[in-house]
Backbone as a chain_set.jsonl record, in Angstrom:
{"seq": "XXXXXXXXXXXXXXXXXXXXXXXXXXXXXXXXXXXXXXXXXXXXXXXXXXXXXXXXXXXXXXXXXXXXXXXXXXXXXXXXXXXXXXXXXXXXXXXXXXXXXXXXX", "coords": {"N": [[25.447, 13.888, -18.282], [23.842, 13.344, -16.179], [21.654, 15.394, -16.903], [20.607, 14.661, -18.966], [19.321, 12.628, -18.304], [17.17, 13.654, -15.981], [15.641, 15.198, -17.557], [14.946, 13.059, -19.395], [13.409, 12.028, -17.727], [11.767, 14.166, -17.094], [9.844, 14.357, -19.168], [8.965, 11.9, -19.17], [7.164, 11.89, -16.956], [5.521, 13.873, -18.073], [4.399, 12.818, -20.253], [3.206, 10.675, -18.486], [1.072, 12.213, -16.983], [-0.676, 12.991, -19.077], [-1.886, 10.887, -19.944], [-4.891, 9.223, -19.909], [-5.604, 6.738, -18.576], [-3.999, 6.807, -16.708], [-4.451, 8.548, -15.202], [-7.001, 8.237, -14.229], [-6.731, 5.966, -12.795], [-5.076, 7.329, -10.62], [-6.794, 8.976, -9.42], [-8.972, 6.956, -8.866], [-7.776, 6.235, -6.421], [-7.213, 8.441, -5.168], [-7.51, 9.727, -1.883], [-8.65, 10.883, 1.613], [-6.938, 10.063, 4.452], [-8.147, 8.264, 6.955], [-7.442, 6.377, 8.822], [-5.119, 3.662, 9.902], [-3.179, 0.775, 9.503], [-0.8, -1.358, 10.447], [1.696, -3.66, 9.277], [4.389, -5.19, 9.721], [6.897, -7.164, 7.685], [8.475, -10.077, 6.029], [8.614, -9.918, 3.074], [9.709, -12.019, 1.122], [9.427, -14.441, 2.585], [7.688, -16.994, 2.128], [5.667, -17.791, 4.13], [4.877, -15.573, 5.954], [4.348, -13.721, 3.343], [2.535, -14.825, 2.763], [0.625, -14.222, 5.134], [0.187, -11.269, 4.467], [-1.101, -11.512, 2.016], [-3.753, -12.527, 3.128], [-4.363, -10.548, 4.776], [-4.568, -8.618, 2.344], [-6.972, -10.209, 1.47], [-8.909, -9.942, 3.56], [-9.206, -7.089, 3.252], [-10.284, -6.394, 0.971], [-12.9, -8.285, 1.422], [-14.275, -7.247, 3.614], [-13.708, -4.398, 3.893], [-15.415, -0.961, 3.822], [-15.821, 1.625, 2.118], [-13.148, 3.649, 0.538], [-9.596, 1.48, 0.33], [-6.467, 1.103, 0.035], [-2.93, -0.705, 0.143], [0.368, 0.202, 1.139], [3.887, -0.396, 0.706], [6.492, 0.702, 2.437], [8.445, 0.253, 3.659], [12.148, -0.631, 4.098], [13.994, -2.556, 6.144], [17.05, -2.58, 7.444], [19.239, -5.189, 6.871], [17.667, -7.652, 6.952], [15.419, -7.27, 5.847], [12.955, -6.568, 6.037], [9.643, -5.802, 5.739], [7.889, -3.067, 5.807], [4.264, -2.816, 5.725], [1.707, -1.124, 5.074], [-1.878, -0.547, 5.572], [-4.445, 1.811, 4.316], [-7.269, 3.419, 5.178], [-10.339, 4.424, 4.093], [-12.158, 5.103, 6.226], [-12.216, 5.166, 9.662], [-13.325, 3.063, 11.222], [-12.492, 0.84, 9.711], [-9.898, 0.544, 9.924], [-9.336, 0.012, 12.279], [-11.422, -2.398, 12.809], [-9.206, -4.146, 11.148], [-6.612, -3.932, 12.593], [-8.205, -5.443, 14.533], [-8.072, -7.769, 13.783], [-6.153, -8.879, 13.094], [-4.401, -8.369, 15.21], [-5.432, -10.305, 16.963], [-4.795, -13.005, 15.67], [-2.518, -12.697, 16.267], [-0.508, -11.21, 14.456]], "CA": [[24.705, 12.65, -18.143], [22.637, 13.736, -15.06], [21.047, 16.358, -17.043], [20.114, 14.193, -19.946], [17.927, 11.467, -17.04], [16.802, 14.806, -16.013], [15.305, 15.496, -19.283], [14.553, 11.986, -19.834], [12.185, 11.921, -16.406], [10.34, 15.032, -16.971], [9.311, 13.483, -20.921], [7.917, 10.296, -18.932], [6.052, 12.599, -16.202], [4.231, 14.454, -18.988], [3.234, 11.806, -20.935], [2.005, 9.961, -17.623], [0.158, 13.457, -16.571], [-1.253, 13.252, -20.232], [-2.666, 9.653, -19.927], [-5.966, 9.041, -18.74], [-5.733, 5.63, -17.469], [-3.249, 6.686, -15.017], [-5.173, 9.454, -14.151], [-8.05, 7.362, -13.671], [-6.446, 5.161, -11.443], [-4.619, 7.784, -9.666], [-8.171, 9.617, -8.865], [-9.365, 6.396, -7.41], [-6.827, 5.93, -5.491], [-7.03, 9.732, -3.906], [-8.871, 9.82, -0.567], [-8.079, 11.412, 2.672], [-6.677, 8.476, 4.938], [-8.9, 8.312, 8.298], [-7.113, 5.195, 9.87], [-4.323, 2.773, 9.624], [-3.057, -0.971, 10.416], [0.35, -1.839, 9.772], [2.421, -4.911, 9.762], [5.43, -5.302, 9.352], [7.19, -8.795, 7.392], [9.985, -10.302, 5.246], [7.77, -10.21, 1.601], [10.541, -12.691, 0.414], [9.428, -15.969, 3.317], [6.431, -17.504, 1.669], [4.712, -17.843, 5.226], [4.765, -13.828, 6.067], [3.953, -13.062, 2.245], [0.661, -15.147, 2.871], [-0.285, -13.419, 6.174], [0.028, -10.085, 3.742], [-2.125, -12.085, 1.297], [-4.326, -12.756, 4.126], [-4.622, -9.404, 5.003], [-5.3, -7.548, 1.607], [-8.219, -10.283, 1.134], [-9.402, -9.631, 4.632], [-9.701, -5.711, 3.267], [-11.255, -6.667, -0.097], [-14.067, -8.345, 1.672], [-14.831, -6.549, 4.76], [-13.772, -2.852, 4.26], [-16.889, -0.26, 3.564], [-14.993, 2.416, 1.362], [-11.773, 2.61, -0.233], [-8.611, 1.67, 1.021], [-5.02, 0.829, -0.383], [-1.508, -1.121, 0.706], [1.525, 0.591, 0.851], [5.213, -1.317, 1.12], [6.834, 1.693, 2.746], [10.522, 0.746, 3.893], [12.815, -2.108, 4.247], [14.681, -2.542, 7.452], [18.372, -3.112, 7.249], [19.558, -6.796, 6.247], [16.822, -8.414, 7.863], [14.724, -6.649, 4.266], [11.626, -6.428, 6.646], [8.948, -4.584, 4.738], [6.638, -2.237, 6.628], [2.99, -2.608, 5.029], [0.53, 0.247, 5.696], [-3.07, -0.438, 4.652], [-4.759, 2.635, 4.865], [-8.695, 3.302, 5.076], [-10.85, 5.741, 3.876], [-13.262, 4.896, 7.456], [-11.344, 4.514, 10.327], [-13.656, 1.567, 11.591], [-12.064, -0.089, 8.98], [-8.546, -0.025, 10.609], [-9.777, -0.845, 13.681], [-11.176, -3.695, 12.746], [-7.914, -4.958, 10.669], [-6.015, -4.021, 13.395], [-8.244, -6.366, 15.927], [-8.031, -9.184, 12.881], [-4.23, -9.325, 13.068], [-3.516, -8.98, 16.586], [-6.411, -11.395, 17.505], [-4.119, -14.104, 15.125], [-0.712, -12.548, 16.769], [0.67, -10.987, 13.644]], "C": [[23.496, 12.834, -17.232], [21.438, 14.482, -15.607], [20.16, 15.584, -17.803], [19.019, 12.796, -19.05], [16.922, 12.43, -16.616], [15.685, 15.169, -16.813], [14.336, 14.048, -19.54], [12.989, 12.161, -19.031], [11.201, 12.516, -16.683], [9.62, 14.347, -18.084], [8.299, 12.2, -20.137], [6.833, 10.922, -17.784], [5.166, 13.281, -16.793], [3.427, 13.653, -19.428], [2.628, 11.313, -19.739], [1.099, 11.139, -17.189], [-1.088, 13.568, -17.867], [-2.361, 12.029, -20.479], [-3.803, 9.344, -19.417], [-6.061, 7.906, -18.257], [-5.079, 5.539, -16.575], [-4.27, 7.687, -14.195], [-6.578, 8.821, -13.561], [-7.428, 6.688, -12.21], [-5.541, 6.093, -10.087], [-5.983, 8.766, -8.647], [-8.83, 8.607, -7.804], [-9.123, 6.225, -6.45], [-6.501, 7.438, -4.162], [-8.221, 9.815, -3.422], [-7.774, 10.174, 0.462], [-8.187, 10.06, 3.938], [-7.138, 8.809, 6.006], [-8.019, 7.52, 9.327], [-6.095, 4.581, 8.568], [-4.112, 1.439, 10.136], [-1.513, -0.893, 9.761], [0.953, -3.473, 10.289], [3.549, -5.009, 9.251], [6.502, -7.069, 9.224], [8.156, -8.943, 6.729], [9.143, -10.974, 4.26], [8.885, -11.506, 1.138], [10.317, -14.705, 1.254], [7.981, -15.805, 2.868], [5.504, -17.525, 3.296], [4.012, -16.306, 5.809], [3.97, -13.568, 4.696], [2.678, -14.002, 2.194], [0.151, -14.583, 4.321], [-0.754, -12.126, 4.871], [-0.925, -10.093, 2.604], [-3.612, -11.992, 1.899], [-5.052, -11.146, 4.516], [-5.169, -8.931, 3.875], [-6.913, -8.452, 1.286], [-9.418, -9.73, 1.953], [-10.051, -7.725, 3.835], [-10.382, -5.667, 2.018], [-12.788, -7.159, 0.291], [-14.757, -7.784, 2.576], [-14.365, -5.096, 4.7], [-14.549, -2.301, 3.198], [-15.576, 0.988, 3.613], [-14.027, 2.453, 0.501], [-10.474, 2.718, 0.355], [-7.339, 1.245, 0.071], [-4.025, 0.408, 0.534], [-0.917, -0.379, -0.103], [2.854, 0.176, 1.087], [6.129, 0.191, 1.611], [8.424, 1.65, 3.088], [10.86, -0.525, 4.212], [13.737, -1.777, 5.686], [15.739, -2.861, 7.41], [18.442, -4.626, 6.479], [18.607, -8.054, 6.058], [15.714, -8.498, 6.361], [12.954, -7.195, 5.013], [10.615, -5.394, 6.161], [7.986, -3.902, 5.801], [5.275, -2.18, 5.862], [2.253, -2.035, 6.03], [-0.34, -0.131, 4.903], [-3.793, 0.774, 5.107], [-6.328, 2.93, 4.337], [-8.614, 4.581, 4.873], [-11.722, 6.407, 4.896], [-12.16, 4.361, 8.177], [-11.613, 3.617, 11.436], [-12.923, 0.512, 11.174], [-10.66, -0.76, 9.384], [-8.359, -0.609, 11.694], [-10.185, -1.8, 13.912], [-9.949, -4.434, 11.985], [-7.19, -5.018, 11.581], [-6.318, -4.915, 14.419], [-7.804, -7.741, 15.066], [-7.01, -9.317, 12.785], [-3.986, -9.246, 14.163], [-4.654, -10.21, 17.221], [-5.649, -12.937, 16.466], [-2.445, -13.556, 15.276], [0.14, -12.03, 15.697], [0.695, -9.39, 13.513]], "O": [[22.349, 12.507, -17.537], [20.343, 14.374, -15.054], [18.966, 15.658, -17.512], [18.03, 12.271, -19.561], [15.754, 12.116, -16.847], [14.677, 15.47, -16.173], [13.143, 14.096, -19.839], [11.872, 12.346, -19.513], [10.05, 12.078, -16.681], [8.646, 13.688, -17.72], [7.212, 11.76, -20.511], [5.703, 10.435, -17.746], [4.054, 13.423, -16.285], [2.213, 13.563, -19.248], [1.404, 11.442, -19.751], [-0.016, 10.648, -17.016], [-2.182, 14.101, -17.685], [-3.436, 12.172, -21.062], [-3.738, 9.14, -18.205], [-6.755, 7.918, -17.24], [-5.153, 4.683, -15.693], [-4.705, 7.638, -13.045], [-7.016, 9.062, -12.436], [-7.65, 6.904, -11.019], [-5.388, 5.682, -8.937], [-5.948, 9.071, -7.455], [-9.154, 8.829, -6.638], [-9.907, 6.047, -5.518], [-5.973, 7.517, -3.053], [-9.357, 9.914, -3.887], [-6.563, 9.962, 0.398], [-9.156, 9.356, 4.22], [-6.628, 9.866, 6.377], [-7.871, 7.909, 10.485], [-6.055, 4.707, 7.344], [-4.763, 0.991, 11.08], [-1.248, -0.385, 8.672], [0.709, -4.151, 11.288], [3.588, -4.859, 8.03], [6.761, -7.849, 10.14], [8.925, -7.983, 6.679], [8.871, -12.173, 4.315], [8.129, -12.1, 0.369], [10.765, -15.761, 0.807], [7.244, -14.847, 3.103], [4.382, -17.042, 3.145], [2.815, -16.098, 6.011], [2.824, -13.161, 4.886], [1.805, -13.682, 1.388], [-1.076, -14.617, 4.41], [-1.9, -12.097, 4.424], [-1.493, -9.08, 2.197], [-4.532, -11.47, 1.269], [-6.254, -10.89, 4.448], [-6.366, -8.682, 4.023], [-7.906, -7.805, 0.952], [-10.47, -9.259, 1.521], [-11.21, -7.336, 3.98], [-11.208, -4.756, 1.962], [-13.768, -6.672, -0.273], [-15.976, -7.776, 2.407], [-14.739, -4.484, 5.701], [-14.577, -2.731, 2.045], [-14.766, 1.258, 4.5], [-13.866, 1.531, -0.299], [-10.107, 3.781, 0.854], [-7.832, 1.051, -1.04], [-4.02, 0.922, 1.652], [-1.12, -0.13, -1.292], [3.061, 0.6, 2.224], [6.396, 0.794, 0.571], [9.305, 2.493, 2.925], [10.068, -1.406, 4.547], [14.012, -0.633, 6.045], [15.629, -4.077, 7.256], [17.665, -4.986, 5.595], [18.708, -9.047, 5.337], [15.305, -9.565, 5.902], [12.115, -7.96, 4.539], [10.862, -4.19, 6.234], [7.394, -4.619, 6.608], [5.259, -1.145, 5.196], [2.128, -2.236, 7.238], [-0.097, -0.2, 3.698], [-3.833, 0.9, 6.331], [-6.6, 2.689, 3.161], [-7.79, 5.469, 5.092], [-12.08, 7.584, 4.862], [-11.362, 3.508, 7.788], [-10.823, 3.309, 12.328], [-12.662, -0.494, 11.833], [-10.297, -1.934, 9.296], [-7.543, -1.458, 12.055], [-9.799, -2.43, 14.896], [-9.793, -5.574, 12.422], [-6.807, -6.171, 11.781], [-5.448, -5.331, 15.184], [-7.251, -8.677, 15.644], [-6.806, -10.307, 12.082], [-3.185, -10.116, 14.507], [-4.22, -10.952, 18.103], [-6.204, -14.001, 16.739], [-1.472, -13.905, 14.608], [1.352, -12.23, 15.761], [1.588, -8.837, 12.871]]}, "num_chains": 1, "name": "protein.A"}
């Protein structure tokens, strides 16, 4: 059974290696990360999952390069998500980072 998921996996890693609209989007998406901001929330309480809102617009309109969120780990019971936005300029984190602790989150 293991072998045959195995099997299955690699079949769906070719074809996505074979695709160019992933590879597109995986090209834009590669850059060497300069800077970070993190925050860490509970995606599941509507008040937290609009700071995180809050935040990616904040990096849509004010960050100069390119950057990406990452949901990186859940925290025991609590299901506290760790978000990493990570810049391609590490002005860019520095200011996110003053724009969230300057509103305490």
């Amino acid at each position: 059974m293991a072998q045959m998921n195995v099997q299955s996996i690699r079949r769906i890693v070719s074809r996505m290696r074979a695709d160019q609209e992933i590879q597109k989007i995986l090209a834009r998406n590669a850059f060497a990360v300069a800077g970070t901001a993190t925050m860490i929330l509970d995606m599941n309480s509507r008040s937290q999952d609009y700071r995180h809102r809050l935040a990616n617009e904040w990096c849509k309109a004010h960050a100069t390069g390119r950057w990406r969120r990452r949901i990186c780990e859940r925290r025991g019971n609590a299901v506290l998500d760790t978000v990493v936005f990570e810049f391609e300029h590490e002005a860019n984190a520095v200011a996110l980072r003053g724009w969230l602790k300057a509103r305490g989150w």
